[in-house]
C-alpha positions as a printed NumPy array, in Angstrom:
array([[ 16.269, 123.456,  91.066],
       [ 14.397, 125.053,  93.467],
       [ 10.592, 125.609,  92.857],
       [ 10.496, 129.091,  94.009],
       [ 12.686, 130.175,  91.744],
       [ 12.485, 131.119,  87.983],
       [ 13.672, 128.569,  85.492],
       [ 15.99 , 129.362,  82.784],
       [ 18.619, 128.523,  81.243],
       [ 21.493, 130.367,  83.195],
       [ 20.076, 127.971,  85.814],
       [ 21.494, 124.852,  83.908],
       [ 24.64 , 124.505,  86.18 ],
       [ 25.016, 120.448,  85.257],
       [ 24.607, 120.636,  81.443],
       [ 27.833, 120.638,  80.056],
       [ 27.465, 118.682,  77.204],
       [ 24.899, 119.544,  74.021],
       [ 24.272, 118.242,  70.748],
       [ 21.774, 120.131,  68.076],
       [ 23.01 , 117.54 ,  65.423],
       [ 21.939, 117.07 ,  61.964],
       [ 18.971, 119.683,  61.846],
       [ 18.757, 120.403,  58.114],
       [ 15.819, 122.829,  58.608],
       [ 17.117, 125.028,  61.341],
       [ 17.959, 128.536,  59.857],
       [ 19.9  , 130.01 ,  63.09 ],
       [ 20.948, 128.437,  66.378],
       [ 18.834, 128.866,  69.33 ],
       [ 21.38 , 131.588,  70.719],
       [ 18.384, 132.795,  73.349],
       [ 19.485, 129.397,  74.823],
       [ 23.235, 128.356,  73.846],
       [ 24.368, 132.205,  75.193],
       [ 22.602, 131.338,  78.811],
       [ 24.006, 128.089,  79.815],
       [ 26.397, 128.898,  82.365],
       [ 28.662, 125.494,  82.071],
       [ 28.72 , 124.548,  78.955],
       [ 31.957, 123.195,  78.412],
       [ 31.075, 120.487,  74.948],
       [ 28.967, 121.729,  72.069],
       [ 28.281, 119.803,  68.67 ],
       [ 26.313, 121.85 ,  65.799],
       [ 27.257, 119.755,  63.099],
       [ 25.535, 118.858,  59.688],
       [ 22.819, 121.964,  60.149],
       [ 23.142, 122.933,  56.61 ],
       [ 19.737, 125.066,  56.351],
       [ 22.076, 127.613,  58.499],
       [ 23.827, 130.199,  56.163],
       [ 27.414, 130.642,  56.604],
       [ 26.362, 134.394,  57.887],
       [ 24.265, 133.525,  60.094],
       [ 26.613, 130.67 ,  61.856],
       [ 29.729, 133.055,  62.013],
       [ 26.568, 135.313,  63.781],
       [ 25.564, 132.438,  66.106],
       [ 29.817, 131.391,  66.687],
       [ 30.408, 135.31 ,  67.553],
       [ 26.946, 135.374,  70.205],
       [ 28.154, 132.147,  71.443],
       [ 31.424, 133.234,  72.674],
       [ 29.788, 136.602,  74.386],
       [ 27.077, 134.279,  76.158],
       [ 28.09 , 133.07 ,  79.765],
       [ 30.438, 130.037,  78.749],
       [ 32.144, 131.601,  75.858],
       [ 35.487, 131.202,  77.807],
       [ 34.635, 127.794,  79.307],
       [ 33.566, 126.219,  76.239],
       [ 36.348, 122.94 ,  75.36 ],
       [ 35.193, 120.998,  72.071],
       [ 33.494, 122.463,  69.602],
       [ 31.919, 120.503,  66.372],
       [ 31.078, 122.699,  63.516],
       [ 31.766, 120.096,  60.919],
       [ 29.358, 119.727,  57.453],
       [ 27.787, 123.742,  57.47 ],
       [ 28.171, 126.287,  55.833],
       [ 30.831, 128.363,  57.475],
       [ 32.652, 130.502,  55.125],
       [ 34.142, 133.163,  57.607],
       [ 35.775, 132.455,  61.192],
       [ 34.839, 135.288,  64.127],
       [ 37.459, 138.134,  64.841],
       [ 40.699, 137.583,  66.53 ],
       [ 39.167, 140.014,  69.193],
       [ 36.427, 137.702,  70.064],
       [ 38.66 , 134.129,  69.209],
       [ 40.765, 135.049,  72.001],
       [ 38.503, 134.978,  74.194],
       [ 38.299, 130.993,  74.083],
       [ 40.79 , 130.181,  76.242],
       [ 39.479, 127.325,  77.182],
       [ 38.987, 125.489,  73.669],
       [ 41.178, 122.632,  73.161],
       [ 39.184, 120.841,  70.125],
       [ 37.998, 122.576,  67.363],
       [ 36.264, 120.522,  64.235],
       [ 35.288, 122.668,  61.184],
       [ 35.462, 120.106,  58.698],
       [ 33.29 , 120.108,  55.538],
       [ 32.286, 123.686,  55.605],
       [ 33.057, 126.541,  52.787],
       [ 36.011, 128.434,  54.915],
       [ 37.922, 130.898,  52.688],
       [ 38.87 , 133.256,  55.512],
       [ 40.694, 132.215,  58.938],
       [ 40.936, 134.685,  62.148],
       [ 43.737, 133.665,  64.39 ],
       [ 43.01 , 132.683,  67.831],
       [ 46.496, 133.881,  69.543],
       [ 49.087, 131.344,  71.637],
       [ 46.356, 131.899,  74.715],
       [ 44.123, 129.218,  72.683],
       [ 46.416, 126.073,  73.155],
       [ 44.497, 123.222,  70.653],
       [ 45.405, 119.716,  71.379],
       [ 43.543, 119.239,  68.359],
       [ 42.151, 121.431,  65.245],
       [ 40.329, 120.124,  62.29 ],
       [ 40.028, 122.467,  59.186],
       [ 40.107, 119.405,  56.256],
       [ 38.135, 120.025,  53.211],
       [ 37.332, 123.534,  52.669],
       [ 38.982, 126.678,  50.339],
       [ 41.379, 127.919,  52.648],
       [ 44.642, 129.853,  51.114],
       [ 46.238, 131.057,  53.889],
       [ 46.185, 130.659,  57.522],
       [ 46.713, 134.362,  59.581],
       [ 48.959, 135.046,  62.635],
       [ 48.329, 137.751,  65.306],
       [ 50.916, 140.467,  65.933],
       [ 53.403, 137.985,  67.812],
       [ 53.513, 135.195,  64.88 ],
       [ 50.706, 133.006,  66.814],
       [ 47.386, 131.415,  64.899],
       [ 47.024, 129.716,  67.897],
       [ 49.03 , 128.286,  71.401],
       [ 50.858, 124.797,  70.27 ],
       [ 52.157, 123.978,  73.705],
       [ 49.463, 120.962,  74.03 ],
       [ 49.173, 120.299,  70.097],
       [ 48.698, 117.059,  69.087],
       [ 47.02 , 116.845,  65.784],
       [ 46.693, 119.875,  63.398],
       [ 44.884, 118.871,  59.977],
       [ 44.208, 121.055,  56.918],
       [ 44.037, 118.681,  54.229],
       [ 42.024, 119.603,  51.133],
       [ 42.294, 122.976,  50.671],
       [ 44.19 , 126.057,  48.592],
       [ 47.303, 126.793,  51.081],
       [ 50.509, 127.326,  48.658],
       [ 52.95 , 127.806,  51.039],
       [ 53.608, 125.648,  54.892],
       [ 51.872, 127.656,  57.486],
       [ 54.719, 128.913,  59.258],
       [ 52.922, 129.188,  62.732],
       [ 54.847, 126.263,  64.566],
       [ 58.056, 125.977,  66.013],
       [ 60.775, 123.13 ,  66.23 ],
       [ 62.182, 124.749,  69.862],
       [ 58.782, 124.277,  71.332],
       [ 58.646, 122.024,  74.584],
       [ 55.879, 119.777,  73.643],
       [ 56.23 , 117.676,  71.091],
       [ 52.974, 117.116,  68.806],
       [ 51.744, 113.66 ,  67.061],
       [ 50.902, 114.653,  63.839],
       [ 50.592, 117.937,  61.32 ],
       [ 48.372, 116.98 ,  58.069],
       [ 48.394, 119.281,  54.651],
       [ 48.018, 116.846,  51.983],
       [ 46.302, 117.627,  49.106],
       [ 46.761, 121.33 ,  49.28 ],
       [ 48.874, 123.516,  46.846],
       [ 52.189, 123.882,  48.565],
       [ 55.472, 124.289,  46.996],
       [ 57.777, 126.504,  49.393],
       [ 57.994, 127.614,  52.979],
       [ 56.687, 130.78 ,  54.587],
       [ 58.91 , 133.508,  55.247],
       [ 61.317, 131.384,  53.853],
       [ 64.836, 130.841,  55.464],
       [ 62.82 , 132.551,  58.609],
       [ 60.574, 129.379,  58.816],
       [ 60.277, 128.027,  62.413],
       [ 59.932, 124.607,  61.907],
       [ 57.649, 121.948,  63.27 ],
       [ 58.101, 120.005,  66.87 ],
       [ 55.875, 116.442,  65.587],
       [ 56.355, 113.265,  64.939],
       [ 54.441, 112.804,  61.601],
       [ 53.95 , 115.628,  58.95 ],
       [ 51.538, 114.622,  55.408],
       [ 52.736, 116.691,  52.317],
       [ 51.122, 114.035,  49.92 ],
       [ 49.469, 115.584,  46.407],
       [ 51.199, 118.913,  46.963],
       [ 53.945, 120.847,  44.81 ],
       [ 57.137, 120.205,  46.086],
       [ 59.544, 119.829,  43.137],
       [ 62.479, 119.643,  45.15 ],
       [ 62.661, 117.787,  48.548],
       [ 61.646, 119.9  ,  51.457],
       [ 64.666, 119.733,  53.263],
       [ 63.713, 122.834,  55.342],
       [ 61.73 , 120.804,  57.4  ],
       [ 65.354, 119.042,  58.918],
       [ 67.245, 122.14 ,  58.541],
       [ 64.973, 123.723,  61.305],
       [ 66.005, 121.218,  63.069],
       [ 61.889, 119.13 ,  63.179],
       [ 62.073, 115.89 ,  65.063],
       [ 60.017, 113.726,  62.101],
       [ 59.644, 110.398,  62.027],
       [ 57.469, 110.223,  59.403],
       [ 57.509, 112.834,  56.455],
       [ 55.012, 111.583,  53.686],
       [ 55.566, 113.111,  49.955],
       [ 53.465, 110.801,  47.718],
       [ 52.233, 112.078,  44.569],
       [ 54.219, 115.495,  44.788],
       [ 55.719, 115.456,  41.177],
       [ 58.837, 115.819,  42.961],
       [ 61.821, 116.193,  40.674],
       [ 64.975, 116.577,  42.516],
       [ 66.529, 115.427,  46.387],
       [ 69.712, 117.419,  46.889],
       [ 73.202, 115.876,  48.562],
       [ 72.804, 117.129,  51.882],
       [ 68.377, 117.573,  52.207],
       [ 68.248, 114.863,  54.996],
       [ 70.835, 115.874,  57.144],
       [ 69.913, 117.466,  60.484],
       [ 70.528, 117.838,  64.268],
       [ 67.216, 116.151,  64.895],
       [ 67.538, 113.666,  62.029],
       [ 69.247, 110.028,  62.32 ]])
């Protein structure tokens, strides 16, 4: 920093990393300050519950127009009050985000954030989610780095059909216990899933979900506990990718 001239925050080349962490009577982000930062490439926001879910979708949407909306990497959102992601319009525009942590929060309504957003790692567990959206070309978001994609505890009824079994990388692990699920989507059109490990525990599957293998998913690990399930037909573990 030079003395002569004017401090602010767009002159904060070295911070990358910021926590505002457990700050129960904040009402709104200090956007005047997040949207400046030229580098910022790690920010945690958890656990600021005096912040409405408005006003956070408000604060997500200014973030990613300030100066590192398209640099920003890891992003902890975790225990708020989020009920509504931004637009696909502005999503996009993270291209840079590889970890994403909205756990605990009130989500009912996903925006996709197109294959240019490649996760290694996404976090949506415990919130009211029913469905999760695509952009025109099938994508919620780029898979070619995925390692872990969780939605546990929520209202999905059918497997989010926004993977694919012919992808290149293969993923660790894809988590959707204790949803609602009892079919595929799109049905016979289903893509498949290219991971190791995939958690259907304390869904609805009466009859095996042999859809999975016919799709030709590389599992080594498919867990169906408490499912209710009622029926395994001849046949529902054969695949190319299955031994």
């Amino acid at each position: 920093y030079d003395k002569q001239d004017t401090l602010t925050w767009s002159n904060l080349n070295s911070l990358t990393d910021l926590e505002i962490y457990n700050c129960p009577n904040m009402t709104a982000l200090p956007m005047d300050m997040l949207a400046g930062l030229p580098e910022l490439q790690q920010l945690n926001v958890a656990c600021c519950t005096g912040i409405s879910g408005e006003q956070l979708k408000a604060d997500w949407e200014a973030l990613i127009k300030g100066a590192s909306g398209s640099k920003l990497q890891i992003l902890y959102l975790g225990f708020n009050n989020l009920v509504e992601f931004p637009e696909y319009d502005l999503l996009k525009k993270m291209e840079k985000l590889s970890l994403l942590d909205c756990t605990n929060n009130k989500i009912e309504k996903l925006h996709p954030f197109g294959k240019g957003v490649n996760f290694a790692k996404i976090y949506l567990d415990n919130n009211a989610i029913t469905e999760i959206p695509t952009d025109d070309e099938g994508y919620f978001c780029g898979f070619t780095q995925m390692e872990s994609f969780s939605c546990s505890n929520n209202k999905l009824t059918l497997f989010p059909d926004i993977f694919n079994a012919n992808s290149i990388y293969v993923g660790q692990s894809i988590n959707l216990s204790y949803n609602q699920i009892s079919d595929f989507e799109n049905g016979d059109n289903f893509k498949g899933v290219n991971v190791t490990q995939v958690d259907l525990s304390n869904n609805r599957f009466e009859t095996f979900p042999s859809m999975l293998f016919k799709k030709k998913s590389p599992l080594v690990q498919l867990i169906l506990a408490g499912n209710g399930m009622k029926e395994i037909p001849e046949g529902a573990l054969k695949g190319e990718n299955t031994y």
